[in-house]
N, C-alpha and C positions, 0 to 999 in steps of 0.2 A: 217825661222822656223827650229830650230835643231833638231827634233826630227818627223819623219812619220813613219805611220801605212800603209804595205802592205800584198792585203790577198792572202795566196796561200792553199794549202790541201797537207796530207802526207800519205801515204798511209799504214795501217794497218790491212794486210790480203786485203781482197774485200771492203775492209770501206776503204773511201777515208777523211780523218780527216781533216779539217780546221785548217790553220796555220798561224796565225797573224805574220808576219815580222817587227820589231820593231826597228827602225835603229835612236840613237843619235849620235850626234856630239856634242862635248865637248872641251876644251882650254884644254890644256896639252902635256904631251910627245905624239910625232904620234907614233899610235897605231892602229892594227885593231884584234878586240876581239869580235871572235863568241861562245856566248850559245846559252844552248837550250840544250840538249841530242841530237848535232848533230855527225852522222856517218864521216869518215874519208872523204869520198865523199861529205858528205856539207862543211866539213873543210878546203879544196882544193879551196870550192868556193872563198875563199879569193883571192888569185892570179890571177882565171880568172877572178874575177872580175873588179879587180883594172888593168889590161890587156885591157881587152876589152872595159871599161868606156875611156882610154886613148888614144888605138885608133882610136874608134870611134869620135876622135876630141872634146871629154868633157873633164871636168875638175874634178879629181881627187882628193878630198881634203886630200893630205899628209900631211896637218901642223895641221891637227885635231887628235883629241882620238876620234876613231870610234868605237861603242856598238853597234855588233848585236843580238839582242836576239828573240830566234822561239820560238813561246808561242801555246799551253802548252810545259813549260819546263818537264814535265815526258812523252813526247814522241816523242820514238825516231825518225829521220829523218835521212833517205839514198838519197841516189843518184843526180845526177846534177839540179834537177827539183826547187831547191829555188837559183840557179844563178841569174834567169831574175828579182825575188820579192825583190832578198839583193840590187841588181843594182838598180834599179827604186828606193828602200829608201833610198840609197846614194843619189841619186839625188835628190831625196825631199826633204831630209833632208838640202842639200845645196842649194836648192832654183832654181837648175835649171830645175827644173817640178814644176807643181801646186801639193800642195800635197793633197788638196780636191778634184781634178780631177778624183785619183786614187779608191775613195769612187764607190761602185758598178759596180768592176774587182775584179775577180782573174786572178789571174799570173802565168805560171810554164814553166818552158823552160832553158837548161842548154847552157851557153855561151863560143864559141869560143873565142881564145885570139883577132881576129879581131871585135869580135863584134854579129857575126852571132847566129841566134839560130839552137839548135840542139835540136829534137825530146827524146823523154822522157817516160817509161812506166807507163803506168795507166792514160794514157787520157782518155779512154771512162770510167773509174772508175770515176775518175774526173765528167764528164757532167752525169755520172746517178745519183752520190750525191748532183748534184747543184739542179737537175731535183726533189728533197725530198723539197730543200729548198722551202718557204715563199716567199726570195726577190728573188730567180732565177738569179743571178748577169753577167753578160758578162766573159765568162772564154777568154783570149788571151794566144795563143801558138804558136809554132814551126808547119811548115809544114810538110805534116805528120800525125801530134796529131791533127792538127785544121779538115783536113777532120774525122778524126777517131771518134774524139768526136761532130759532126754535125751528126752523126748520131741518137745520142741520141734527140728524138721527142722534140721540143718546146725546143731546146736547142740554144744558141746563144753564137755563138763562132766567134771570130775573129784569124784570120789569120799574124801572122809577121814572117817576113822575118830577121829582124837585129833591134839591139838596138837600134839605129837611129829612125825604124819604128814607136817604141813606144815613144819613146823623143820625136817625133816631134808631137802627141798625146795630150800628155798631155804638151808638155812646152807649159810657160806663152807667150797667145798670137798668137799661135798656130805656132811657129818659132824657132825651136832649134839653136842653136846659140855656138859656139866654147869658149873655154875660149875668146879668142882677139875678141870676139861680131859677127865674120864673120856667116851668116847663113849657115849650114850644109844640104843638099841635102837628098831627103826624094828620096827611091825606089819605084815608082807609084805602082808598084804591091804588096809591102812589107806590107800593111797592107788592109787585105779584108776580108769582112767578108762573110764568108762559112755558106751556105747552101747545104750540100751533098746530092745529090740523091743517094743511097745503090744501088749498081750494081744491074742487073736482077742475081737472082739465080738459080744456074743451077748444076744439078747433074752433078759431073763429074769425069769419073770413072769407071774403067772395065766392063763391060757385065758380067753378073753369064752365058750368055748365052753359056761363051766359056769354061764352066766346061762340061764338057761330061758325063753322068751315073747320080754315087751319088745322084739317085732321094732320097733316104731316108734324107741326108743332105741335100737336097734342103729345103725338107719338112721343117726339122728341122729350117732351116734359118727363113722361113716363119715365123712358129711359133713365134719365136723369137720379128723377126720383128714388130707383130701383136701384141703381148702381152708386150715386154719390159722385154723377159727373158735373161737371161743370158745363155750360151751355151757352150760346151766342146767339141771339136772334137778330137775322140781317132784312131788311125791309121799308120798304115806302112809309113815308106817315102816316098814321094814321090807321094802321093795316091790325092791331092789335098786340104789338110787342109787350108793351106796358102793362095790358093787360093781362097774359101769359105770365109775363113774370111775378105779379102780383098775389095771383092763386097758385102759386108752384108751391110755396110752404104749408099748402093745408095737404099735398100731396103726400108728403112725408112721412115716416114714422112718428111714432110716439117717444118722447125722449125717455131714458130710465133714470132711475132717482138721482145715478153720480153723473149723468151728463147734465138734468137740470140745474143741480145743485152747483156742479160748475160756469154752466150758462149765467144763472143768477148770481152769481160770484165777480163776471168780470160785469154785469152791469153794474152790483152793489159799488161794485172801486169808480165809480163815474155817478153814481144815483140817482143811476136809471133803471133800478129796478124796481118790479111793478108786481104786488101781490097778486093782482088779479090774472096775471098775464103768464105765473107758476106752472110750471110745465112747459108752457107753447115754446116752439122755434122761432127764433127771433129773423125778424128780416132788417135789415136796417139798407138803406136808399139815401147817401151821400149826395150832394149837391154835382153837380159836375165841376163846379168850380173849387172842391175840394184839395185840400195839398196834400204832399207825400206824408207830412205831419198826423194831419185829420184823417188820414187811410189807413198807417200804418202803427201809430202812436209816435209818441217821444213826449219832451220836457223834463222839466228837473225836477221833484224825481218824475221818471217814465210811466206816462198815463197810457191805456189801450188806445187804439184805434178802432177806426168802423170794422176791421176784420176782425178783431177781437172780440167785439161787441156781438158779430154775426157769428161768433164761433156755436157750430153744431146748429147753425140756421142758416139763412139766406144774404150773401150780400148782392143786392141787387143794382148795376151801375147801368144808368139812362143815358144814353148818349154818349158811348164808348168814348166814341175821336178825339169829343173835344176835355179830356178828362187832360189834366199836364202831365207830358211825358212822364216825367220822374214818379210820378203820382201813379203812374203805370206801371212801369218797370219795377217799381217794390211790390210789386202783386205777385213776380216770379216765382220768390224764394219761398213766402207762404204757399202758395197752392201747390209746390211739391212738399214740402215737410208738415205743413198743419203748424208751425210754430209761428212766431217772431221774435226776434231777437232784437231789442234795444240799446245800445251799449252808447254810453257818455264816460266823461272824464273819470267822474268819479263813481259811479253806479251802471251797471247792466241789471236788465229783467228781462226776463223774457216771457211772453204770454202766450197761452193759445191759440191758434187759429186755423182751426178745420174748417170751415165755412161752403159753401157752396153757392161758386159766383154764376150769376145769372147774369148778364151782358146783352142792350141792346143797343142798335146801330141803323143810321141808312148806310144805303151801299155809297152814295157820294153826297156832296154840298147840297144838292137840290132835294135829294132824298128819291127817283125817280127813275135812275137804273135800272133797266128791265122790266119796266112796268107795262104792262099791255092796257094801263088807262089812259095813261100820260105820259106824255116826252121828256125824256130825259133831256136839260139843256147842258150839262155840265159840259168842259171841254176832257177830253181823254189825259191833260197835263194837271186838271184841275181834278178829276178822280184818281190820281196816283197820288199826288199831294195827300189828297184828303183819307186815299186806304192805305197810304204808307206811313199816317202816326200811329198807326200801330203794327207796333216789331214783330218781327219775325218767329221771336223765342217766345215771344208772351201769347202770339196766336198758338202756337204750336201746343202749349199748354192747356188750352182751352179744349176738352174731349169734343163736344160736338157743335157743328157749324150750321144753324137750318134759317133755309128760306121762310118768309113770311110775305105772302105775296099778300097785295089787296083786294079786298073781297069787290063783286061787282055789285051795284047798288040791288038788282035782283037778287041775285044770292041773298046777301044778307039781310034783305028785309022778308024773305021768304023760307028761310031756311030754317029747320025745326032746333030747339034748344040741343046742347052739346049733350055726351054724357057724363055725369055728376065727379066731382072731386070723390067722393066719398070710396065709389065703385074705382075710380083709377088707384086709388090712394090703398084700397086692400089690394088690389094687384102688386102693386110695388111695394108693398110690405112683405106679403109671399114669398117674392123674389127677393128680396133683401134678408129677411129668416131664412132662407136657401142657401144665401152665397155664406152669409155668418155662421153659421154651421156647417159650412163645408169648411170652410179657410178661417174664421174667428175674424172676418174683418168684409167691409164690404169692396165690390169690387176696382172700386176705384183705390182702392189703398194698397193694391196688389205689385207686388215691386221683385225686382231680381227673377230668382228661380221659383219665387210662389207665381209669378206668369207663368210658368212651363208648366209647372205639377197640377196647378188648379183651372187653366180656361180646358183644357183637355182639348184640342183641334182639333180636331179630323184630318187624316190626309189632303183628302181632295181641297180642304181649307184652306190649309196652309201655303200647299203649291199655288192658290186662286193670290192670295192673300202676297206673297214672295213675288211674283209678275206683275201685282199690283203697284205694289210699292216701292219695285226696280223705274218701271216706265211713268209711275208719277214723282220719281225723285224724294220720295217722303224721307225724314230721319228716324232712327231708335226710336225717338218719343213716339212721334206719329204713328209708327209701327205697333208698339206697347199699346199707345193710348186705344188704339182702334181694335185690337183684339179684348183691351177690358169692358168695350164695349160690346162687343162681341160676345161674352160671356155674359152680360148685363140680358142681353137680347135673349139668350139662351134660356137663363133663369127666368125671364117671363112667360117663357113657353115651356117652361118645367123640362127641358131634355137636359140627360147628364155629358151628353159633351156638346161642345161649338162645330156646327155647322158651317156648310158654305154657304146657305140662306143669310144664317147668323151673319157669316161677315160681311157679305155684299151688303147688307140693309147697313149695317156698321159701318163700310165704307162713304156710303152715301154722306154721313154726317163730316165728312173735314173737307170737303171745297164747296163755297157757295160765293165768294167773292169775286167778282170779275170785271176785270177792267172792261174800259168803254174804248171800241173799235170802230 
């Protein structure tokens, strides 16, 4: 038969797209002719593959005109992952596989010039779009991808080693065989099929225990934790911002299987996922010199960004001010919807991104604003400068504002250890199980009319709450953001409605910035 159909997926944003492999063979000038809208990296696959078919001891058909065509032809296709699907239709096509064998596989794995397969991004993308399918079809990969994507439940993946592993598969008869008819030697371990057990997960990860003082930021963290708010720490050098933000992820819940399985999803499409790392909340800590690109995602096609990567964990940014504006101002649209939307000429993706930013800052250039150790030298023109790169709509977003003042060298050398992540982190689970079964969502996700039905205010609250936010000018947002806070508070103290205690402590977190007078 001159002509087979092999199935493999390409990957488009978090959508892992199906890709029919369509390999003829024809009498003519020898030739080998790839379409498809394939990227420079599928176009390469020509040579590994004709490489690797040959020394793996098969046969090559060079006196042929070879047509490979990836269908759909209007999407594009990057990187090595259609080597092993163009190989196998070579060979089908020439008859030394069965080519109805290959009916109910897909394929993806890029080929060394020996033969060997090599690992690929967007495996467990792969097994969660198989996992949508009807026929559910056997995905075969490179090791590596095959445990990666056996984690996905009810997923049925096989394991190969080298192109041999899969020839010997599917050739007719179950005997792969050289050009000169000799049988070719199959790797007993090169083709197995994986069933992964997912490591035990295990927080692991600084103690908050070894921050000393900063009970006010401790609090703050709590909050955080407990509601899914987002956080800013403003303070002198050295005062322990960095450190705060660093143990906030062991704070956290536990993710459940479809939040992991997605977490590890948008690292597999960058490959940076890490078996060992299964389960945890990811933090990820951008350079400050990062672009709106490296923040947000883009390219051709559309790769994540750091909030994507931090989705349903930590994105932690060091040094607010000096982040580039633009780099800033796309953090708006994410932290109210939890999405991102990529859109180019020819393709949009969009990916998730729930994240939970964590933001630290001095209060000016010198970093010494209100310090009772040290004098602040800035000028009053030179601390507007420096707190006015960041906007007015991207603070307002941000739920809570807290001082981190500097510890005095007494204090902290004499001051007994904090109390443990572990004890804060059941707290804020409590409270977090509270608000999700009251409203199926945590508080920070609370929007429209489920603010009114669910924080439940108290009169005296509200009215505290309405003179507040007349006489400090605040917006909607402000308003909103500070009563879901509010509720956050409430849920730590297990009472069924928002207090006025509740709010005033709530209030407290959205002004800490202050110009120099």
């Amino acid at each position: 038969m001159s002509l087979s159909l092999v199935q493999s997926r390409a990957l488009l944003g978090l959508e892992a797209v199906q890709v029919t492999v369509e390999v003829h063979l024809a009498n003519g000038l020898p030739s080998f002719t790839l379409v498809g809208l394939a990227d420079v990296e599928v176009k390469e696959a020509r040579e590994r593959v004709r490489c690797a078919i040959q020394n793996s001891g098969l046969e090559f058909p060079n006196n042929k005109r070879i047509t490979v065509n990836l269908a759909p032809a209007d999407l594009p296709k990057d990187s090595g992952r259609l080597d092993l699907p163009i190989a196998l239709g070579i060979l089908a096509a020439s008859g030394q596989i069965d080519a109805g064998a290959l009916a109910g596989f897909e394929f993806a794995g890029e080929l060394s010039l020996s033969g060997e397969l090599r690992p690929v991004r967007g495996a467990l993308a792969m097994a969660l779009a198989l996992r949508k399918t009807t026929t559910c079809p056997q995905l075969i990969l490179p090791p590596g991808n095959a445990e990666e994507a056996a984690l996905v439940p009810d997923s049925r993946v096989i394991r190969a080693r080298h192109l041999l592993d899969v020839v010997h598969h599917f050739a007719p008869g179950g005997q792969a065989k050289d050009a000169d008819g000799t049988p070719l030697e199959q790797d007993p371990d090169g083709w197995v099929r994986v069933e992964a057990a997912p490591p035990q997960r295990a927080n692991i990860g600084p103690d908050l225990a070894d921050v000393k003082g900063q009970v006010a930021a401790k609090r703050a963290l709590e909050i955080a934790a407990a509601g899914g708010h987002s956080l800013l720490l403003v303070g002198p050098p050295g005062s322990g911002k960095s450190m705060l933000a660093q143990r906030f992820a062991n704070l956290l819940p536990d993710l459940d299987t479809d939040e992991a399985l997605e977490s590890a999803a948008i690292g597999s499409l960058c490959g940076r996922f890490d078996m060992q790392r299964w389960g945890q909340r990811p933090t990820c800590s951008p350079h400050h010199s990062a672009s709106a690109v490296a923040l947000v995602g883009g390219g051709s096609p559309p790769r994540p960004g750091e909030i994507s990567l931090a989705h349903h964990g930590v994105l932690f940014l060091d040094e607010l001010p000096e982040f580039p504006r633009p780099a800033l101002e796309a953090l708006r649209e994410p932290l109210e919807t939890g999405t991102i939307t990529i859109a180019r000429a020819a393709r949009r993706a969009e990916f998730p991104a729930r994240f939970q930013l964590i933001a630290a800052m001095n209060p000016c250039p010198c970093g010494y604003l209100g310090s009772s150790i040290r004098a602040c030298r800035c000028t009053p023109d030179q601390v507007s400068r420096y707190q006015g790169k960041l906007s007015g709509p991207l603070m307002d977003r941000i739920d809570l504002h807290v001082e981190v003042p500097a510890l005095a060298a007494e204090d902290l050398l004499n001051s007994p250890p904090g109390e443990s992540s572990a004890a804060i982190r059941e707290r804020s689970r409590v409270a977090r199980a509270r608000a999700v079964q009251r409203q199926g969502s945590s508080n920070q996700a609370l929007a429209g009319q489920a603010i009114d039905q669910f924080v439940a205010l108290e009169p005296a609250a509200s009215k505290f709450l309405q003179t507040a936010a007349a006489q400090l000018g605040w917006s909607a947002r402000s308003t909103h953001r500070t009563l879901k806070i509010a509720r956050t508070i409430a849920d730590l103290a297990g009472a069924e409605s928002t207090q006025l205690a509740n709010v005033a402590e709530a209030m407290q977190y959205r002004r800490v910035l202050k110009a120099a007078g």
